[in-house]
N, C-alpha and C positions, 0 to 999 in steps of 0.2 A: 473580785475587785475589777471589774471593765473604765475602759474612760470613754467620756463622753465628748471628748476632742483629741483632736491631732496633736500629742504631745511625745518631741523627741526625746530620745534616747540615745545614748553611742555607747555601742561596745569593742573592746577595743583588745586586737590581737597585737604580736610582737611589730607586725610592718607599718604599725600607725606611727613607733617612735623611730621609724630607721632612717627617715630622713632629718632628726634631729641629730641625730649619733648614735644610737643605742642599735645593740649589735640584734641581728637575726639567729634562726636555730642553730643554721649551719655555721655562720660568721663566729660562736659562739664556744661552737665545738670545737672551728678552730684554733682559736688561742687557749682553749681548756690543753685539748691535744698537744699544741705546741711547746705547751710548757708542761704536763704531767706526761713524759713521756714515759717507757718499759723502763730505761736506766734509770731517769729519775726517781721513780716511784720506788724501784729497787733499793737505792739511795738510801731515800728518805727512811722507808722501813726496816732497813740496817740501823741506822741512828737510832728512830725508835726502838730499836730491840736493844741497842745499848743501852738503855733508859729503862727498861724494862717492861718498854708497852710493844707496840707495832702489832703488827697480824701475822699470822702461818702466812708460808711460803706456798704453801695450796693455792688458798684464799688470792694473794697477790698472782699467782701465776695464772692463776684462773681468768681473773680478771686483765687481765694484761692481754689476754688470748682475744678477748672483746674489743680489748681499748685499741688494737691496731688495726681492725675490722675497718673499712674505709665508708660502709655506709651503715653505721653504728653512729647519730649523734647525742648529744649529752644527754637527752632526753630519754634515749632508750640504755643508755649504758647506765643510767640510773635505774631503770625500771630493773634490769636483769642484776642489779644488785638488791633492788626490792624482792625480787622473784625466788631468789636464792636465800634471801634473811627469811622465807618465808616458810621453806622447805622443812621438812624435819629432816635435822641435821645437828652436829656436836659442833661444828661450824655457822649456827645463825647467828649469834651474835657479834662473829667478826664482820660477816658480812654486812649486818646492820651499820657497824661502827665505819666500814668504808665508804657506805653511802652516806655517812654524814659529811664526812671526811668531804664527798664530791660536791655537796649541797654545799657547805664552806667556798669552796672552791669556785662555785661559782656565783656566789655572793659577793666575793671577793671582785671577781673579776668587771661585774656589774657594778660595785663599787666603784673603783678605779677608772671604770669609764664617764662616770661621773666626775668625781674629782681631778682627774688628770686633762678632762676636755672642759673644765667649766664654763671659758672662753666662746670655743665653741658651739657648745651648746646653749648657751645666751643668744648667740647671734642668730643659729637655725631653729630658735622660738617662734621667727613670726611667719615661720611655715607654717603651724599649727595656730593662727593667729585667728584664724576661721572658729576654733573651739571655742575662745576666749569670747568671741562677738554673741555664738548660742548659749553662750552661759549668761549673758548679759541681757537676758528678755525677762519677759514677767514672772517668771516662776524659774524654781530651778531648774536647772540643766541633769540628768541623769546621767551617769558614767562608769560603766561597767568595766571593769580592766583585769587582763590575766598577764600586765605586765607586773613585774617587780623593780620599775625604774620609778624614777621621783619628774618626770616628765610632764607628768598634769599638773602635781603639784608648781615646778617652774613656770611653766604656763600660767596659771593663776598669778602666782607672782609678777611678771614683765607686765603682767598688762592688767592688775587691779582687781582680778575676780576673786571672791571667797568661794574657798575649798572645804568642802564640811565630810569628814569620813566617816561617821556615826560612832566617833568614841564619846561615848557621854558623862563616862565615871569622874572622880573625884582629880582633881592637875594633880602630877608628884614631879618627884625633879631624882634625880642622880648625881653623886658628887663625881664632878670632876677632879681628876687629881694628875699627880707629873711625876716624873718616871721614878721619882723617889717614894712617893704615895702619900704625899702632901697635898692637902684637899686646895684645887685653884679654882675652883666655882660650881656652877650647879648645872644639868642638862634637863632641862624640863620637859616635859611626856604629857600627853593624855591617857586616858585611861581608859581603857573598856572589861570591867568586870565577867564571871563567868553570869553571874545574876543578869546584868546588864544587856549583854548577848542572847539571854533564854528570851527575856522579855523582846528584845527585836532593838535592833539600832536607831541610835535616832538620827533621824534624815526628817528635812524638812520639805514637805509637799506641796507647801503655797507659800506664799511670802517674799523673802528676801531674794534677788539677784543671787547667784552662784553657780556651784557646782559641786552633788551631791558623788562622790567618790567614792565606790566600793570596790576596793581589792580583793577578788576573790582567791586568787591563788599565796598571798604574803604577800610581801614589800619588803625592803631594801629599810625602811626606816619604823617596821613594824615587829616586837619582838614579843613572847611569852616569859613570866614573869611565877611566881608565888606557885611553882611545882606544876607550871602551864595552865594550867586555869585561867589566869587576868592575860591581859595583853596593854600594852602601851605604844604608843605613836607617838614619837619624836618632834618637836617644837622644834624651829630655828629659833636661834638668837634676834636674827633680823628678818623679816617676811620678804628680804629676797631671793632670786636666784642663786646667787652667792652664799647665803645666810642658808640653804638649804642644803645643797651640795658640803658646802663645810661641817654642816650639823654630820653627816655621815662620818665625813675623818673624826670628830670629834668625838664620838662612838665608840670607833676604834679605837683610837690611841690615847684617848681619857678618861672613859672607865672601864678601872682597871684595878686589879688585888695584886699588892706588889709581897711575895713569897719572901719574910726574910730569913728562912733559909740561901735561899739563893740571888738574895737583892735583886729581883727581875720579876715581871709581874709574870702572871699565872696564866696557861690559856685551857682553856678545854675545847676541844672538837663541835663545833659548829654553835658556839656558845660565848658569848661575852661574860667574860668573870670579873667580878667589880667588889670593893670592898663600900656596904653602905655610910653610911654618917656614924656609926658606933663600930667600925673599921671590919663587922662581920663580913664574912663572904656571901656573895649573892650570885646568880645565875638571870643571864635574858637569852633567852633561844633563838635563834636566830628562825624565820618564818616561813620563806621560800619554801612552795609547796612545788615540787618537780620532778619527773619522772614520768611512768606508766600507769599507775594507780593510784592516779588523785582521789583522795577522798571514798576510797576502797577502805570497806570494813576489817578486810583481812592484813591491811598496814597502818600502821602509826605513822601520825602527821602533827606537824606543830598547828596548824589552823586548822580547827574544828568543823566539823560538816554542818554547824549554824551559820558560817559565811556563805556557804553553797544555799542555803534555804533565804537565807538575805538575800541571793541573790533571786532567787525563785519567786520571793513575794512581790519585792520592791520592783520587777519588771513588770509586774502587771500594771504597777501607773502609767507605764508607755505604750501608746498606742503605734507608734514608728519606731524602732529598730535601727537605726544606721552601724553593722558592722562591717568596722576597717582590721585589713592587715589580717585576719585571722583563717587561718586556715581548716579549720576546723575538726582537728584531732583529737579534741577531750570530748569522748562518750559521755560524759553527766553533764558538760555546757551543751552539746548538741538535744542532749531529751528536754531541758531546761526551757531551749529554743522551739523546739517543737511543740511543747506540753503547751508553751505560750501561743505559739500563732493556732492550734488546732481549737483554743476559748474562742475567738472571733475570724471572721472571715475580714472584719477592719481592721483586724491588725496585718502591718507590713513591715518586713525585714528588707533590707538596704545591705547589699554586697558591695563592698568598696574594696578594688583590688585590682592592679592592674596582671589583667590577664584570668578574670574570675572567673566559674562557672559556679552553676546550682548543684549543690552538695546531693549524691543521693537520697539520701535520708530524708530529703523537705524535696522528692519531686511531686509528692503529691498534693503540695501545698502549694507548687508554681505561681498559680496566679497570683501568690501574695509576696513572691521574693522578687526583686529589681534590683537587675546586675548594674552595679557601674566599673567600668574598664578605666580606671585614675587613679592616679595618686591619691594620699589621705591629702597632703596638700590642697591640692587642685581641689577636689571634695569639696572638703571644709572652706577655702572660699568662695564659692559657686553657691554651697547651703547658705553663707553668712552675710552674700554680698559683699563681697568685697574684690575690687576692679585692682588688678595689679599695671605697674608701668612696663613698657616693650624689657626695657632693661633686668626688669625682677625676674619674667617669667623666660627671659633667655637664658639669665643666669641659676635660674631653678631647673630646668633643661640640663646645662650643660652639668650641675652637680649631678645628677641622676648617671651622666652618662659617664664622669668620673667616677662616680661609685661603683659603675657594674665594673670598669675596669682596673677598676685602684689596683690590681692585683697586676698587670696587664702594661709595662712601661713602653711595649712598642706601640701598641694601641692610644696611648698618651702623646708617645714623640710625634704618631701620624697626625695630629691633632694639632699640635706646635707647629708642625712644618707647615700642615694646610693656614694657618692662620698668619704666619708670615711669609708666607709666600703672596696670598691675597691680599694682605693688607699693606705689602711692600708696593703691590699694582693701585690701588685704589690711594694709597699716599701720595706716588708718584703722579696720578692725576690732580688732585686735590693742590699738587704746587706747579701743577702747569696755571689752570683757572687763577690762583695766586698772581703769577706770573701776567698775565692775561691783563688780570685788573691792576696791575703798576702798570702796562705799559697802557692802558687807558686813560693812565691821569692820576690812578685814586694814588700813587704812590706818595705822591705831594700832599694830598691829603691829610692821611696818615699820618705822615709827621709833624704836620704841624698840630693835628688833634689825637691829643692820649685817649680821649672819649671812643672814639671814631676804632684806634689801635684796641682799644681792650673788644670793642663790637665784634674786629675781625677774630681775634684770638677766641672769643666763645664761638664763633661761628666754626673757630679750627676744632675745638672742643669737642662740638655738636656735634659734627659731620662724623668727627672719628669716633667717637660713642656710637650713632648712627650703625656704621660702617663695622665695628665691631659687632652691634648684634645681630647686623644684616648675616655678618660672616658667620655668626654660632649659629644662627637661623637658619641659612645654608648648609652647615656642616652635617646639621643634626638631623635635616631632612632628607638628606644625602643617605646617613644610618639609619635611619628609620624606614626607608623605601625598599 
């Protein structure tokens, strides 16, 4: 399947969403860490063993020996739990059951960055505003992602574009219920059968405005259903940002199998348990594919290696390539990439990454990779056209340089002081010229004209706007030198 024009693509690693809010590997590990720590975990599987589940004391100490390794992140402390489920051992299928355990865990936590920043991350949409304008050309937009955040999908939402993921099967819906397990409405889903999936998803190639969305690695709002087999995609209530982020709490906390043994719903490890419309128990797996051996023969995965050949086919419509944020650590998406550019010498891959270089692996494919040293930001509006004001891109600046130091409060206070200190000099001019022009005459003016008084006051406005981005301007060129 070759093309016969220049048509984009984007594929898209973790550091496409980090200036919306969505956390990095290491950003990732760290609040996994901060909160599953050696006692806690210890804790926890005391209680479980109360209960009569938990894991050997092996098993945990084993692990615990990794989990304070300082450059172990989540990514690898799941693979060496993969690694060990793997082994022949009277111990694999504890080990198996802790790596759910971390998959949860960080589902969880990608959740909660959702839901708990919705605010936020509504407002750091139109960083990514640049996506929304390439989805809105003659044909679809292609979008290849190994994130597990709902960030495109928002996207599409603020700003009007249709999101199409290739679930084609039949809508179903889930009863919602409340913590008594009384049914309060319905959560509707799409569908994508195992049938569905052999035959190839449906994505449309010509036609409508949009954006054709393949998750390859799981989602956050994608789960397995009917002994894993079928899969469903979660529907908001509403097609907003809002209405999408709450579809996820809604997940959580309303479907649900309420035990009445114990008047309290039911949970299983890395699984939604929900009672259907005839109050049976049901199961949705949660999809998040993470770790070391993605899509490895020798591990069990909740998404099946037809989304990895989804994604092997559906590139070949793209003749350009634009990948942001990705670093390129999955063996099966790097051969995917190669096996592609090595069909045509027209096709070109697009490095978007500040501070990129060409990955081994594609140096003998050079003349067809071009690095860009940017932001996905920046990127994205440069590809879409779109002209920002002094003001947007000072304060897109200065967020960057809050985020490398969020962590870092003297590096912040130095920032404060510099800003008033200069802007204490630059005010103090601004009311001399004031001064200047009362004793010129205009003073009389003024007051006899409110017109005249509101002219100066934007004029004070302007200058100090001005004057603020001149000074982030300065600041930042100061750090960057």
């Amino acid at each position: 399947m070759a093309t016969s024009r220049n048509v984009i693509g984007l594929f898209l690693g973790a550091g496409s969403s980090a200036e919306v809010g969505m956390p990095l590997v290491w950003d990732l590990t760290e609040e996994l860490k901060g909160w599953l720590t050696p006692e806690k975990l210890r804790e926890l599987n005391a209680g479980w063993r109360s209960q009569g589940t938990g894991y050997p004391d092996e098993v945990i100490e084993d692990f615990i020996s990794v989990l304070v390794k300082e450059e172990m992140h989540y990514e690898s402390l799941l693979g060496y739990l993969e690694t060990q489920a793997n082994r022949q051992s009277s111990l694999r299928q504890q080990y198996h059951g802790l790596y759910s355990l971390l998959v949860e865990i960080v589902h969880h936590i990608l959740r909660m960055r959702h839901t708990n920043n919705a605010d936020l991350i509504e407002r750091n949409l139109t960083l990514l505003e640049g996506m929304a304008k390439l989805g809105q050309g003659d044909e679809p937009l292609w979008v290849f992602s190994l994130n597990h955040d709902m960030i495109v999908e928002c996207v599409g939402a603020k700003f009007g574009v249709p999101i199409r993921s290739g679930f084609c099967g039949t809508p179903i819906t889930f009863p919602r219920r409340d913590p008594a397990g009384t049914k309060i409405g319905e959560l509707k889903a799409e569908s994508l059968t195992e049938d569905d999936l052999k035959r190839g998803m449906a994505f449309p190639t010509s036609g409508p405005i949009g954006i054709n969305l393949l998750k390859i690695h799981g989602a956050l709002d994608v789960f397995s259903y009917r002994d894993g087999k079928d899969f469903a995609k979660l529907v908001p209530d509403a097609p907003t940002v809002r209405g999408i982020i709450d579809m996820l709490a809604i997940a959580e906390h309303e479907l649900i199998f309420v035990d009445p043994a114990r008047s309290r719903s039911f949970k299983a490890t890395n699984e939604i348990t929900y009672a259907d419309d005839e109050g049976v128990m049901q199961f949705l797996r949660r999809s998040l594919v993470a770790g070391t051996h993605k899509f490895d023969n020798r591990h069990s995965q909740v998404i099946p290696k037809e989304f990895l050949k989804q994604f092997a086919s559906n590139i070949n419509f793209v003749s350009t390539l634009i990948c942001i944020g990705y670093g390129f650590g999955d063996l099966h998406i790097n051969q995917v990439l190669v096996d592609w550019l090595e069909w045509s010498s027209e096709r070109k891959l697009e490095i978007v990454s500040p501070g990129p270089r060409v990955p081994p692996f594609l140096l003998h494919l050079r003349p067809q990779v071009e690095i860009h040293n940017e932001a996905a930001s920046d990127y994205l509006d440069r590809a879409a056209g779109i002209v920002r004001t002094r003001r947007e891109l000072s304060q897109r600046r200065l967020g960057r340089w809050f985020s490398k130091y969020r962590k870092a409060p003297q590096e912040q206070q130095r920032f404060l002081t510099f800003m008033q200190e200069r802007q204490n000099h630059s005010f103090r001019e601004l009311l001399v010229r004031m001064k200047a022009r009362i004793d010129a005459g205009e003073g009389g003016r003024l007051a006899e004209s409110p017109l005249a008084a509101g002219v100066l006051e934007q004029e004070l406005q302007r200058k100090n706007e001005i004057s603020f981005d001149a000074l982030v301007e300065e600041f930042l060129s100061i750090e960057e030198s």
